[in-house]
N, C-alpha and C positions, 0 to 999 in steps of 0.2 A: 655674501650669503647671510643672510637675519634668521633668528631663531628665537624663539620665545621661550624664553627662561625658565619657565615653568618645569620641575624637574618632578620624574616619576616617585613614586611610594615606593622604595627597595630595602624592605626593613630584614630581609631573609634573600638571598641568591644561594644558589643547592648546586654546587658543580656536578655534570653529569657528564659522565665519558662517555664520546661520541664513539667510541669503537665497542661498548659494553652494550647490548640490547636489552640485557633484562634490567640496566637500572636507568637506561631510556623511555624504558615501556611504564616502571615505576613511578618514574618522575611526576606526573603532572596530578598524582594523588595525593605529593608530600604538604599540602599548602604555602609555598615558598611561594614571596610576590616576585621574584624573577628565577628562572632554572638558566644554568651557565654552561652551552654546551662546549665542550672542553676538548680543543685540541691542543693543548702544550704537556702537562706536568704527567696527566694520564694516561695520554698514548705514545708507545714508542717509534722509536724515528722511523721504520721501516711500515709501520702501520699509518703515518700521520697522511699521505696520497687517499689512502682508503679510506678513512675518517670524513678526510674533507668531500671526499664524496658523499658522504650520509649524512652533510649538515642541511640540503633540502628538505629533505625526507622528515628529518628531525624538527627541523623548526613547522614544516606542517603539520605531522603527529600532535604538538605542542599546540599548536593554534587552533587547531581543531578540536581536543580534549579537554583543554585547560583555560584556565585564565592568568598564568604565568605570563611576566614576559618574559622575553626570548634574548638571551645574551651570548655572545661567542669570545672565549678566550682562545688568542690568537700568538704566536712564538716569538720568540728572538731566538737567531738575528734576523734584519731585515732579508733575506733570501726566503726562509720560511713563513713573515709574517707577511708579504705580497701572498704568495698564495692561499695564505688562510683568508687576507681580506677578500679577495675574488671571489674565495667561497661565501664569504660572511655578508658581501654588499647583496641582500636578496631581500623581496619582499618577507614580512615578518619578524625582521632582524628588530629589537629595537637597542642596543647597543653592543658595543663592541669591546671587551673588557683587553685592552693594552697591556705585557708583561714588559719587566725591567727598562721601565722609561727611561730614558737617560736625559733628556732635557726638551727645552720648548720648541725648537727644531726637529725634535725625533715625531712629537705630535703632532704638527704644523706637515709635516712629510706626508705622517701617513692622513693627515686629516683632507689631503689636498689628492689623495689616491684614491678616498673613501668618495670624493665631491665629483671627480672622474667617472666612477663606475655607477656613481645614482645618474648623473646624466646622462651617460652611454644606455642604462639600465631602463632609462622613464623613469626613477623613483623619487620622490620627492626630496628636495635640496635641505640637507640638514636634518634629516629627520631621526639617523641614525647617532646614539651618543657615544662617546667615548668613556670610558673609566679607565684612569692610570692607576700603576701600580709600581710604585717608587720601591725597589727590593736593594740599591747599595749607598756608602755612605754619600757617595759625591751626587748622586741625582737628590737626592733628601738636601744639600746644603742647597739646590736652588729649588726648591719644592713653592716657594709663592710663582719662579718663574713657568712653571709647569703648571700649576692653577691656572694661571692666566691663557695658557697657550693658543686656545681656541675655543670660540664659543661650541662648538661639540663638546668641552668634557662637560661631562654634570660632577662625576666624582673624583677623588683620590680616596688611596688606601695605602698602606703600609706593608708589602709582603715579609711576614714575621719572620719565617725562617730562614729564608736566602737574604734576609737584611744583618739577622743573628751571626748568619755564617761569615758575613762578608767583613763584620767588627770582631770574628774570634770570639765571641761571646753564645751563650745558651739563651732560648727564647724565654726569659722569664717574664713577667710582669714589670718585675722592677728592673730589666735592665730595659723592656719595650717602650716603658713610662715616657721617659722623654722625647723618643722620634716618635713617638706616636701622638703626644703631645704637638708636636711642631707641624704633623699632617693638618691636626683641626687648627692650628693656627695657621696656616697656610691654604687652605681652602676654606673658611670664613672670610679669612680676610678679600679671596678673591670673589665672594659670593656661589662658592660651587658646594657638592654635597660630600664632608668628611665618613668615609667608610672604614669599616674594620672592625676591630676589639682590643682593648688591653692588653692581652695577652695575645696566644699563637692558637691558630684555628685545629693546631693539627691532634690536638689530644678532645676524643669527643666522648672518651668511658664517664669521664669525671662531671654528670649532669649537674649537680647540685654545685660545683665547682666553675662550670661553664655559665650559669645562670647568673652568679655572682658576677663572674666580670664582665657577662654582657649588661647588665644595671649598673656597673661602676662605669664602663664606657657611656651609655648612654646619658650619665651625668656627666662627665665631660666632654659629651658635646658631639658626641658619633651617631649617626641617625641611622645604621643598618651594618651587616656585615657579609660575608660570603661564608658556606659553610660545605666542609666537606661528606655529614652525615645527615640523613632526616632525620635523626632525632631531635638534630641541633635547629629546625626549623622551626616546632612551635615554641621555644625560647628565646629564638631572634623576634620572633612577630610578638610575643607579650612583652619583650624588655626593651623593644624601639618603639612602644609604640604608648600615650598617654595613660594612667592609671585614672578608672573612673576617679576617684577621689580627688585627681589632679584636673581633671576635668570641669568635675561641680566647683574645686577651686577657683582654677579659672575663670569660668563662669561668673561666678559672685565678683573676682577681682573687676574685668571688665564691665557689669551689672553697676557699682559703685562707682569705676570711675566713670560714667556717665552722668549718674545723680553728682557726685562733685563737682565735674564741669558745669555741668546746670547753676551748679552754686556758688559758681564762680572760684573754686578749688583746685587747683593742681596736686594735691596728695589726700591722704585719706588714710586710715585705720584700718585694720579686721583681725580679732583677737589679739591685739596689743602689738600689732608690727605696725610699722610705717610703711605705708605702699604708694610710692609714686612712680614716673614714668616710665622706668626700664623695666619692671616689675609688672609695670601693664603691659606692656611689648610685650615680653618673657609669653604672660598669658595670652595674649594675644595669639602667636604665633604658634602657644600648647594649642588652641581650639583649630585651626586651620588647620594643623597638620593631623589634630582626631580627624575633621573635614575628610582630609583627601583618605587617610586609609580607612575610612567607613566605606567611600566611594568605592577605595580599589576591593573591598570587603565583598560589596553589591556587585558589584560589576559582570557581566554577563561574558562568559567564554568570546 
């Protein structure tokens, strides 16, 4: 299977309970660039048969309304998470959001059940992605082998509170700091997309509070996270996403180091810093990703 790398804009995901209609019907007003419809944490067991029957429905509502993509979180153990993917491998899916990975064999499984049913299905090979969600201590020690697992994942994340619970510990910042740290060092290193926050998704009164640590995460290096409230959506889309002024930076950075080159220069100045090559990267890679979320901005339902 080949796939091209190229990975979506998911600066905002908005979990919506597939068993709740009115915040199904809600959803594709909140501007989240993906809505996550949610069969694990939000439905209970005796409901999750029914659920998975209204993930059609739901991802066409979506399709046809919005410009959302379209994600499905799906259960452990593997008895429950076959049937969710059954439901999930459908036209419109564009990824499939994985609970308590346990290692690169867990993904390689289901990634090999997902390539089954697009075949059986007609749908295109590869096209659905994965996102892990490493939630205890022992999957997190092998978290570069989980990057790696298959070209399906685009991302990993950190699930804050079943990660908190599983070290005896409270979800704070400072105790999330360092496995949350070792996600975006483990999915850099593999080339795939580090998701999350700082901190834990589950308190969303504290706006001015939330705002903070989604700009501290996106300085080390988180490109988006998953949210349990619309409110928390237009916070994710402004704090993942270039600040003009970072921008016109950029700009001028890149703008220079071309005149240098010309001059036969490998560094250069601007307001008394030294700017050479990683710093042109840096910018480089700020303008392309303004690029692609202008795109997902414009972009027609």
């Amino acid at each position: 299977m080949t796939m091209q790398r190229k990975f979506p804009v998911w600066r905002s995901a908005l979990f919506v309970p597939a068993n709740v209609e009115r915040f199904v019907v809600k959803a594709v007003e909140r501007g989240a660039d993906a809505l996550i419809i949610d069969l694990e944490d939000s439905v209970p067991l005796a409901q999750k048969d029914a659920a998975r029957a209204l993930v059609p429905g739901i991802v066409k509502r979506f399709r046809d309304t919005g410009k959302s993509d379209v994600m499905v979180r799906i259960n452990q153990p593997l008895e429950l998470a076959v049937r969710d993917i059954e439901a999930a491998v459908i036209q419109g899916v564009d990824a499939i959001k994985i609970t308590k990975v346990e290692g690169a064999e867990h993904l390689r499984l289901l990634d090999e059940m997902v390539t089954r049913l697009e075949i059986d299905r007609g749908l295109p090979l590869g096209k659905i992605w994965f996102v892990g969600l490493i939630e205890a201590p022992g999957p997190l020690a092998r978290a570069h082998d989980i990057a790696r697992s298959t070209p399906r994942l685009a991302g990993i994340s950190l699930g804050a509170e079943d990660y908190a619970t599983a070290i005896g510990a409270k979800p704070t910042e400072e105790t999330l700091l360092m496995p949350k740290q070792q996600v975006v060092q483990a999915a850099r290193a593999a080339g795939i997309m580090p998701l999350g926050t700082i901190g834990s998704v589950a308190d969303f009164a504290d706006l001015d509070g939330y705002t903070r640590i989604v700009r501290r995460s996106a300085d080390f290096g988180f490109v988006g996270s998953a949210c349990i409230h619309p409110s928390l959506v237009p916070i994710l889309n402004a704090g993942f996403s270039p600040s003009t002024q970072d921008v016109e930076y950029a700009e001028r950075v890149v703008a220079l180091n071309k005149q240098a080159a010309a001059e036969g220069r490998a560094s250069f100045a601007i307001d008394g810093k030294m700017i050479d090559i990683p710093i042109v990267q840096r910018a480089e890679a700020l303008l392309e990703r303004a690029q692609a979320i202008a795109a997902r901005t414009h972009r027609s339902p």
